[in-house]
C-alpha positions as CSV (number, residue, x, y, z in Angstrom):
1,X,35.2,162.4,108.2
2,X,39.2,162.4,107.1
3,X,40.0,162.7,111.2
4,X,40.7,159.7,112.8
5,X,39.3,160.4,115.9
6,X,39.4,158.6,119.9
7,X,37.0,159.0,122.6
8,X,36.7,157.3,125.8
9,X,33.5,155.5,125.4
10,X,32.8,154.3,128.8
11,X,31.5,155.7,132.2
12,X,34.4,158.5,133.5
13,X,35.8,157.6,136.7
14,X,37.3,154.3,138.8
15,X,35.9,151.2,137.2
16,X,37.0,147.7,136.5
17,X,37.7,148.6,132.9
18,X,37.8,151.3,130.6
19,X,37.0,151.1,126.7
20,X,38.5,153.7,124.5
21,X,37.0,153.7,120.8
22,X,38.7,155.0,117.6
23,X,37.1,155.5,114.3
24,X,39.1,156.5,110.8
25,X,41.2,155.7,108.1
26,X,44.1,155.4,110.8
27,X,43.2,152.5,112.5
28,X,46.0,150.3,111.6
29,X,48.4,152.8,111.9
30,X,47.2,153.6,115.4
31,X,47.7,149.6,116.7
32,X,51.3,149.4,114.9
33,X,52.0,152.4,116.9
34,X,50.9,151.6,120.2
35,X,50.7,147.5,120.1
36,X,53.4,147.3,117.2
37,X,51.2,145.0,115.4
38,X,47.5,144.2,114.0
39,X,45.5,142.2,116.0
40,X,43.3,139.7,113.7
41,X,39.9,141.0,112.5
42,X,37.1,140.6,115.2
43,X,39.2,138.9,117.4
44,X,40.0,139.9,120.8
45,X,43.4,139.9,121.5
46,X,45.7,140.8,125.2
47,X,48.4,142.8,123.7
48,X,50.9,145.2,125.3
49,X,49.9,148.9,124.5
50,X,53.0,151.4,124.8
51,X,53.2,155.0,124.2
52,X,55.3,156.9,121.8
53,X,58.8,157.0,124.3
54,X,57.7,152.7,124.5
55,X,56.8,153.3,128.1
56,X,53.8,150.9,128.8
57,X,50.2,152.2,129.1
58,X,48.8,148.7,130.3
59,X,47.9,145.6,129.0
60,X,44.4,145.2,127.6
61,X,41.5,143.7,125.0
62,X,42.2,144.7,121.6
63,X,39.9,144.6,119.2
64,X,40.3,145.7,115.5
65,X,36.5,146.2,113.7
66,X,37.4,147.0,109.8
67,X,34.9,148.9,107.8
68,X,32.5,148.9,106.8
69,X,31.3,146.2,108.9
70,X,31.2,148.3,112.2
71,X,29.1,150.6,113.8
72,X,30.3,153.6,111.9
73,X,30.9,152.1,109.1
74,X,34.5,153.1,109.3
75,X,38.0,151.1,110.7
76,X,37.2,150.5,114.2
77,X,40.0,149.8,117.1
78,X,38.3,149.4,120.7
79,X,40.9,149.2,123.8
80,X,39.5,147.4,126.6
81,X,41.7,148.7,129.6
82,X,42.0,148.7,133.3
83,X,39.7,151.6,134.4
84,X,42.6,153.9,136.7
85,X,42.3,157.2,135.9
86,X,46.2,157.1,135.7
87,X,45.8,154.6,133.0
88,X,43.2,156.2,130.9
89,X,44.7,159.3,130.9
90,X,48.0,157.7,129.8
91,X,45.9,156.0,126.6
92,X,44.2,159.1,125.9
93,X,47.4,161.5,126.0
94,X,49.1,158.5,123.8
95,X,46.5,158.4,121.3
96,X,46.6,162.1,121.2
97,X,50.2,162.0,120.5
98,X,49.9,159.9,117.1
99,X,49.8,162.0,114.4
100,X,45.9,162.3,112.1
101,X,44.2,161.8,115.7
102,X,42.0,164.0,117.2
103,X,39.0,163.5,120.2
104,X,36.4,163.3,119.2
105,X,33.2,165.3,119.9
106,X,29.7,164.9,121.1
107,X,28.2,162.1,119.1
108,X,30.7,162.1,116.8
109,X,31.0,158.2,116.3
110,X,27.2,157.9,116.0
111,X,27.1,160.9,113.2
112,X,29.7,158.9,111.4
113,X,27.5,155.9,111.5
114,X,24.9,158.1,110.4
115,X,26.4,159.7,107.5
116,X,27.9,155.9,106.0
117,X,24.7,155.0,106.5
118,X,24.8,152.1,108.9
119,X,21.5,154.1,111.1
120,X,19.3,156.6,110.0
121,X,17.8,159.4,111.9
122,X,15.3,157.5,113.9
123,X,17.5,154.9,114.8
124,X,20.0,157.9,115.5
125,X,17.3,159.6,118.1
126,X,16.3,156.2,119.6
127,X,19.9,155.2,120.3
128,X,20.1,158.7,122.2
129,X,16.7,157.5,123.7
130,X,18.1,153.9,125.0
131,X,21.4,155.6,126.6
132,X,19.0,158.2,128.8
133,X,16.2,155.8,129.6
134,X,15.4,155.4,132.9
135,X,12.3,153.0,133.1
136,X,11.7,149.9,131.4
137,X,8.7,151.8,129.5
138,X,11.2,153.5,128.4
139,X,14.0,151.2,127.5
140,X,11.1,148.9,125.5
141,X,10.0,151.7,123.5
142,X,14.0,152.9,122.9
143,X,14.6,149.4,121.6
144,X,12.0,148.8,119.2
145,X,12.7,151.6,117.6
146,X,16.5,151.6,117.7
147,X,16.5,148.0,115.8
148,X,14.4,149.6,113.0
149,X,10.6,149.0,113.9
150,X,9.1,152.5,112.4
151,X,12.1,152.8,109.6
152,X,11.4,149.2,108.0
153,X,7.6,150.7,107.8
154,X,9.1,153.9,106.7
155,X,10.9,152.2,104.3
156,X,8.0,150.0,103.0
157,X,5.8,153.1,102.7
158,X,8.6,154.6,100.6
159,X,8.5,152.2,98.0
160,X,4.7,152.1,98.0
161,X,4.5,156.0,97.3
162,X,7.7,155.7,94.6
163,X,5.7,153.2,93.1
164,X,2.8,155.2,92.4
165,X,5.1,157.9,91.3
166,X,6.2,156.2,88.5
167,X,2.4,155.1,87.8
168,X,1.8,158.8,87.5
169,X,4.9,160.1,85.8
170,X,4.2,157.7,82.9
171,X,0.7,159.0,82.5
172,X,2.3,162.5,82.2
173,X,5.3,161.1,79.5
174,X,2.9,158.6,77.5
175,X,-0.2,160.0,78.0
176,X,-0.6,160.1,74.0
177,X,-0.8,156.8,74.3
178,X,-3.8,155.2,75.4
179,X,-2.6,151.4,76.7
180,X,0.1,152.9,78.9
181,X,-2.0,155.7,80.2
182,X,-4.5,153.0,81.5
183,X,-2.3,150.7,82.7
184,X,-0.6,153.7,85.1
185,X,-4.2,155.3,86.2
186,X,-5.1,152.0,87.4
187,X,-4.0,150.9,91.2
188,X,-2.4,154.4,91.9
189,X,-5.9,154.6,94.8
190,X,-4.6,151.2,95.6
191,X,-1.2,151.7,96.9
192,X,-1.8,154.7,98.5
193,X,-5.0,154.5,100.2
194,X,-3.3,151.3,102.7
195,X,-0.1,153.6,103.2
196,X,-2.5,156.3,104.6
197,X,-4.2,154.3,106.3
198,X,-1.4,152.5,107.9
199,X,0.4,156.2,109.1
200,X,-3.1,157.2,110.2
201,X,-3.0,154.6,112.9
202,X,0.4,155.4,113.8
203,X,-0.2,159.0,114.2
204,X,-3.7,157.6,116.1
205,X,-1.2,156.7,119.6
206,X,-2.6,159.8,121.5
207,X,0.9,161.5,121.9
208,X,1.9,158.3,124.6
209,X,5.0,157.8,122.8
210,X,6.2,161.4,123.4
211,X,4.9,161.6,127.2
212,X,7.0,158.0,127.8
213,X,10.0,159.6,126.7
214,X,9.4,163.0,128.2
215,X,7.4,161.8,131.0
216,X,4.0,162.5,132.7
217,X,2.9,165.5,134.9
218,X,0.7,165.0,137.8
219,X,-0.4,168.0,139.6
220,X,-1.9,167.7,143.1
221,X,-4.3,170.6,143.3
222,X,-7.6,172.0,145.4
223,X,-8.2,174.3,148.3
224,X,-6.0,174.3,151.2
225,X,-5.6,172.1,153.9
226,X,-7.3,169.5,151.6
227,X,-4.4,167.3,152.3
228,X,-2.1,168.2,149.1
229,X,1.1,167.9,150.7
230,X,0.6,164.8,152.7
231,X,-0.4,162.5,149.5
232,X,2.5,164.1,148.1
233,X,4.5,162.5,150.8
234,X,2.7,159.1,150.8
235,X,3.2,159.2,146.9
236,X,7.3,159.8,147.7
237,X,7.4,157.6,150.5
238,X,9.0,160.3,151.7
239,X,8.6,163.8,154.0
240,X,9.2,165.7,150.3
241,X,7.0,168.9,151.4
242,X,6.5,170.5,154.7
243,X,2.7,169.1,156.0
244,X,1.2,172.0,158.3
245,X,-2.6,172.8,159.4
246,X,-1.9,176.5,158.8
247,X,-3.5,177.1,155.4
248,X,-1.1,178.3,152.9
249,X,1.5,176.5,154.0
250,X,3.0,175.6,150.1
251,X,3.9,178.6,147.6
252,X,6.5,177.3,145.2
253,X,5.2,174.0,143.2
254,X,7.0,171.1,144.9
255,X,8.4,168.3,142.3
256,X,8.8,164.7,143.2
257,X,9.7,162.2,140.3
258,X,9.3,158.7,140.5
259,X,8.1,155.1,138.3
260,X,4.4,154.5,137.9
261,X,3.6,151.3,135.2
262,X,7.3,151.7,133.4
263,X,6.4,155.1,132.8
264,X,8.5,158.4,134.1
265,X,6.0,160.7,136.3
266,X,6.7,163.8,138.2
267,X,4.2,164.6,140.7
268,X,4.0,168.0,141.7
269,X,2.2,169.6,145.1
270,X,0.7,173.1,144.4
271,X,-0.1,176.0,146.4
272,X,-3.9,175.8,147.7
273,X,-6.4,177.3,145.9
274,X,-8.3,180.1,147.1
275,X,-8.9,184.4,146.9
276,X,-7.2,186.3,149.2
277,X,-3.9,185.9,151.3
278,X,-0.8,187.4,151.3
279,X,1.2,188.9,148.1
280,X,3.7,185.7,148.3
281,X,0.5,183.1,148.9
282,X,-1.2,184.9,146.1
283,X,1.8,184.5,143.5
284,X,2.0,180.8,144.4
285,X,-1.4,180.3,144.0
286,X,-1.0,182.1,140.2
287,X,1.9,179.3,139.8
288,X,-0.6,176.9,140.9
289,X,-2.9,177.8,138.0
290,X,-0.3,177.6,135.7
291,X,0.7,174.1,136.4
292,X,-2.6,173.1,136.7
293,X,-3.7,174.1,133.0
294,X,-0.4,172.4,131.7
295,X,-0.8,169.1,134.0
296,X,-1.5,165.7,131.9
297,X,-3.7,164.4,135.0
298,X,-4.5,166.6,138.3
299,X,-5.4,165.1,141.1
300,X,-8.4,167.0,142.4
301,X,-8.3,166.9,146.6
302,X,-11.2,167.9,148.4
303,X,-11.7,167.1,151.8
304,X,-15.1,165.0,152.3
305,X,-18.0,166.6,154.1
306,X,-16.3,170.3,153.9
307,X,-17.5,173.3,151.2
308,X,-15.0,173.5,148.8
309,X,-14.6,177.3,147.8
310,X,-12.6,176.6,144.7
311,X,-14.6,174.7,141.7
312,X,-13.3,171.2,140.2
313,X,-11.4,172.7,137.2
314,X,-13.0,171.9,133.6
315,X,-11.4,170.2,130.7
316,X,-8.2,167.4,131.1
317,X,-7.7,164.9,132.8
318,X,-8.9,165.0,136.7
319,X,-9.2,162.6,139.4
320,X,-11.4,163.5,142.0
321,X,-10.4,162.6,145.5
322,X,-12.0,163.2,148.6
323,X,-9.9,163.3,152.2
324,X,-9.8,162.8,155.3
325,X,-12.0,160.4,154.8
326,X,-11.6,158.8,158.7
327,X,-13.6,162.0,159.7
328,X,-16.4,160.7,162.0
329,X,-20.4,161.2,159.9
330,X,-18.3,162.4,157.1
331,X,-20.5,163.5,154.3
332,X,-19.6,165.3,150.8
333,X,-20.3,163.8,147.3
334,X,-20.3,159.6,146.9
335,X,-18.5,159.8,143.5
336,X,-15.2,160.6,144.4
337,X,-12.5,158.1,145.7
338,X,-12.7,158.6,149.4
339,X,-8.8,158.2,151.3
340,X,-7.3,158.9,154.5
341,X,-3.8,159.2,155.2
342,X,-4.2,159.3,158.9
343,X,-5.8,155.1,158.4
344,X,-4.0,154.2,154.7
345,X,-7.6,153.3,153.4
346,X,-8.1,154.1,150.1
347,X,-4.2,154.9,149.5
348,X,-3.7,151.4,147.8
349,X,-7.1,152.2,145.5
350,X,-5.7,155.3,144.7
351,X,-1.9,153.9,143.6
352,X,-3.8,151.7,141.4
353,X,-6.0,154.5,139.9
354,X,-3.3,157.2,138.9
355,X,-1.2,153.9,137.5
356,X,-4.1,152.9,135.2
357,X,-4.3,156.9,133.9
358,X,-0.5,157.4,133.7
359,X,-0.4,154.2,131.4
360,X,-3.4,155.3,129.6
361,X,-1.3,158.3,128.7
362,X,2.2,157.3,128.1
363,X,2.3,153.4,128.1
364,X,3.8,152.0,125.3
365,X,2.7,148.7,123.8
366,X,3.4,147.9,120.1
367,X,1.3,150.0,118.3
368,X,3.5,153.5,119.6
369,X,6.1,153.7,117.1
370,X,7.2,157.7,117.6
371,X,9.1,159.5,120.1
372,X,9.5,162.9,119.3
373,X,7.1,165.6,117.9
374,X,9.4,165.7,115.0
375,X,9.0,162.3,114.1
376,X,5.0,163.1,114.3
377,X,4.9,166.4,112.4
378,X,7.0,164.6,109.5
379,X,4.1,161.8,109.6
380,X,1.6,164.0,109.8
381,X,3.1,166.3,106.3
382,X,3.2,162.8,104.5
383,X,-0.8,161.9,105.4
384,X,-2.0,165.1,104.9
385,X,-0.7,165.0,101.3
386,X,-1.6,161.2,101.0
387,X,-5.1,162.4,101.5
388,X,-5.5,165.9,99.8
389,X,-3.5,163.1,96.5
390,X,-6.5,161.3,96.8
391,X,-9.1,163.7,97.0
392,X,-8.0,165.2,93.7
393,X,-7.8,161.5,91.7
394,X,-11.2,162.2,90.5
395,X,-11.4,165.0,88.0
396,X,-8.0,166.6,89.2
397,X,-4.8,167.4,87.5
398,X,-2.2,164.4,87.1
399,X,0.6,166.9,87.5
400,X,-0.7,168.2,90.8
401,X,-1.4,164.2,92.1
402,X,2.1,164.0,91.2
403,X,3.7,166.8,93.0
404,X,1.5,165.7,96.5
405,X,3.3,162.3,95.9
406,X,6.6,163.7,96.1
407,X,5.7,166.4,99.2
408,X,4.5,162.9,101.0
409,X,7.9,161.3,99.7
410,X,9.9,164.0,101.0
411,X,8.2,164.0,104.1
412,X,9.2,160.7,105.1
413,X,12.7,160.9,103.7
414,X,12.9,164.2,106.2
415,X,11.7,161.8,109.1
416,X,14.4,159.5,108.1
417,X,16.7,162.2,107.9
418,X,17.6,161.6,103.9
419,X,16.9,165.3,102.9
420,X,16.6,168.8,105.1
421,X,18.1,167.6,108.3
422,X,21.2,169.7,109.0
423,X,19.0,171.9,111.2
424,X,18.2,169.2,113.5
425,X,21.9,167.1,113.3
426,X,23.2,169.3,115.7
427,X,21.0,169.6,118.6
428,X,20.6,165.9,118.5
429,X,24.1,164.7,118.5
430,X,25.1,167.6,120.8
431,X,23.2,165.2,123.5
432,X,25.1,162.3,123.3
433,X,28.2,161.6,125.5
434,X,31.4,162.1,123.7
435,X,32.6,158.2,123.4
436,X,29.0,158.0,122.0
C-alpha cells in the first residue's frame, strides 16, 4: 500500500482510447512529471503528457481523483489516451520510469479499495462477477449485489446480533443486580428470532444464485439412436455433433453453451446408453453415467413406440421426451412431450419447457442475494448458531448464549470479509484483470 502503482485499465489492443489508472501517495508527483502541472480535482482536463527526455507520449483526458473520495480510496490519476499500442506502451514505459512506481498486479486497485474500506468482500466478489458476466441474468444479479443489496442486510443484521450482545453481556456484569438483569433478559428472543428468520429465507433460494453465476448443466441422455445428437443440433442451431443411424455413434460428451431465460446453460450430448459394444463405446457410455448423475436437468430421449432397454434414471431433475414422433401409428407412453426433428413439431414446446426448468433453477429475481458457496456456508454458520442461541434461552447458560452470539457475529463479519479472510484474498483477486 506505500507503492504507487499504474495499470492499464482498459481492453489490450487497437481501440479508440486507452485509460491508464494510477493509485498512491504519488499521484501528484506523477502529473508534475509527465503533464508538468495538476489538473483541477474531478475535472477533466486535455493536457500534453511527455516522458522523462520531454518527448511527447500524446495528448489525452486527465483526470486527477484525490483520496479518499475515489474508488480505492487512495490519490487517483486516470489518463484517457489514444488507444495505439505505440502510444500505450510509451505511457506505460514513462510511468514506469518515475521513480515510487510500480505495475500493478492482478486486482490490485480493487484490494486497495478493499483494504481502505470503500467495498467489502461481497461487493469485492460481485464486482469480479459484473466484469465476467455474460447474460443479463447474470449482469442483474452482479449489480444488485455490487451496489450493496446483501451487505446493507449484512450490516443490519450485525447491529441486531451486537445489540443483543450487549443485552447479554450486562446480565453476566450486573447480574447482582436485579433491575438491570431484567431489563437485559428481556427482548434478547426478540432481536434475534427476525434476524434468523430473515437469513433463513435467504439461504431458502435453492442454490439459483450459484447455478446463475456458474451456469446450468443439461445433459441429453437415453439409448442410442433416440435422437440425442440431433436435438443437440436443433438446440445449437448448429451441426455441433456428428448425427449418424449407426448406433454408437457419440463417445466423448459433446458441450454446447448457450442463453436460455438470462441464464448461462451448457447442454451436453452423451454417449447412448446401453450393455455391450466395443471397449471405446463402453468407456463413453461410463462418461455418460457420470455426467448424467452430476446434470442439474437431463433430458430423457426415448424414441416413441420403440422398447427402451435402458430405464428413465431416478432422482433429479428429468424431462421425458419422446422422438421421432412423425413415425406413422406411433405408440409409446402419452405422458412424455412427443417432438420430431424431421417436421419441427414439438421443438418450439420443448424450448419453452427446458427454459421454464433452467429458470426454475438458476433465475434470479430479488429474493437471491448469494453467489458463491462461500457466501452461503458463512450464512449458514451465522443461522445455525442463531438457532442452537435460541434453543438454550430457556434454562441454559447466559455465558454459552453469549459465546453463540459472537460465533454468529463472526460469521457474518467472515462473509463480509472483516476477520479470517486472507485465505480467500488471494484466489479472488488473482481473477481480476490487472487494471482491475
Amino acid at each position: 500500500m506505500t507503492d504507487t502503482i499504474f495499470a492499464l485499465s482498459s481492453g489490450q489492443g487497437r481501440a479508440g482510447v486507452a485509460v491508464v489508472r494510477v493509485s498512491g501517495v504519488a499521484v501528484p508527483e506523477v502529473f508534475g512529471a509527465l503533464c508538468r502541472k495538476v489538473p483541477q480535482p474531478r475535472v477533466a482536463t486535455l493536457m500534453a503528457i511527455r516522458d522523462s527526455a520531454g518527448a511527447l507520449v500524446d495528448k489525452g483526458i486527465c483526470l486527477y481523483l484525490p483520496g479518499p473520495g475515489s474508488f480505492t480510496g487512495e490519490d487517483v490519476g486516470e489518463f484517457q489516451v489514444h488507444g495505439g499500442r505505440a502510444v500505450v506502451a510509451a505511457l506505460l514505459a514513462a510511468l514506469g520510469e518515475l521513480p515510487g512506481l510500480r505495475p500493478a498486479e492482478a486486482g490490485e486497485f480493487t484490494r486497495r479499495a478493499f483494504v481502505s474500506g470503500k467495498l467489502d468482500l461481497v461487493e469485492v466478489e460481485a464486482l469480479s462477477d459484473l466484469i465476467d458476466a455474460q447474460t443479463q441474468g447474470q449482469l442483474r444479479l452482479a449489480q444488485r449485489l455490487a451496489a450493496g443489496d446483501l451487505s446493507a442486510r449484512v450490516a443490519r443484521w450485525r447491529r441486531e446480533l451486537v445489540a443483543a450482545m450487549a443485552r447479554l453481556e450486562a446480565l453476566l456484569d450486573f447480574s447482582d443486580e436485579g433491575d438491570v438483569a431484567e431489563r437485559a433478559e428481556h427482548g434478547v428472543a426478540d432481536r434475534l428470532a427476525p434476524v434468523l428468520h430473515e437469513i433463513a429465507a435467504v439461504l431458502d433460494d435453492k442454490g439459483r444464485g450459484e447455478r446463475l453465476r456458474d451456469g446450468v448443466t443439461i445433459v441429453i441422455a437415453g439409448p442410442p439412436n433416440a435422437g440425442k445428437s440431433t436435438l443437440l443440433n436443433l438446440l445449437a442451431r448448429r451441426d455441433a455433433a456428428i448425427v449418424s443411424a449407426i448406433a454408437g455413434t457419440t463417445r466423448d460428451p459433446i458441450e454446447v453453451h448457450l442463453e436460455l431465460g438470462g441464464v448461462p446453460v451448457t447442454i451436453v450430448d452423451t454417449a447412448g446408453l446401453r450393455d455391450g459394444g466395443d471397449v471405446v463405446e463402453a468407456m463413453g457410455v461410463a462418461r455418460a453415467r457420470d455426467r448424467l448423475a452430476r446434470a442439474d436437468l437431463v433430458l430423457w430421449l426415448e424414441p416413441v413406440g420403440e422398447p427402451v432397454g435402458e430405464a428413465v434414471p431416478a432422482g433429479g431433475r428429468i424431462l421425458r421426451i419422446g422422438t421421432k414422433a412423425d413415425v406413422p401409428n406411433a405408440g409409446g407412453p402419452q405422458d412424455v412431450l412427443r417432438i420430431s426433428a424431421a417436421t419441427g413439431a414439438g421443438i418450439a414446446e420443448l424450448l419453452d419447457e427446458v427454459e421454464r426448468h433452467v429458470v426454475e433453477l438458476a433465475g434470479a429475481d430479488e429474493s437471491v442475494l448469494i453467489s458463491r458457496a462461500r457466501q452461503r456456508i458463512a450464512l449458514a454458520d451465522c443461522a445455525g448458531e442463531l438457532r442452537r442461541c435460541l434453543e438454550e434461552e430457556d434454562g441454559g447458560e447466559v455465558e454459552l448464549q453469549a459465546e453463540r452470539l459472537r460465533l454468529a457475529v463472526r460469521a457474518l463479519e467472515r462473509l463480509t470479509g472483516r476477520v479470517d479472510v486472507e485465505e480467500v484474498l488471494g484466489e479472488i483477486f488473482a481473477g481480476f484483470c490487472i487494471g482491475k
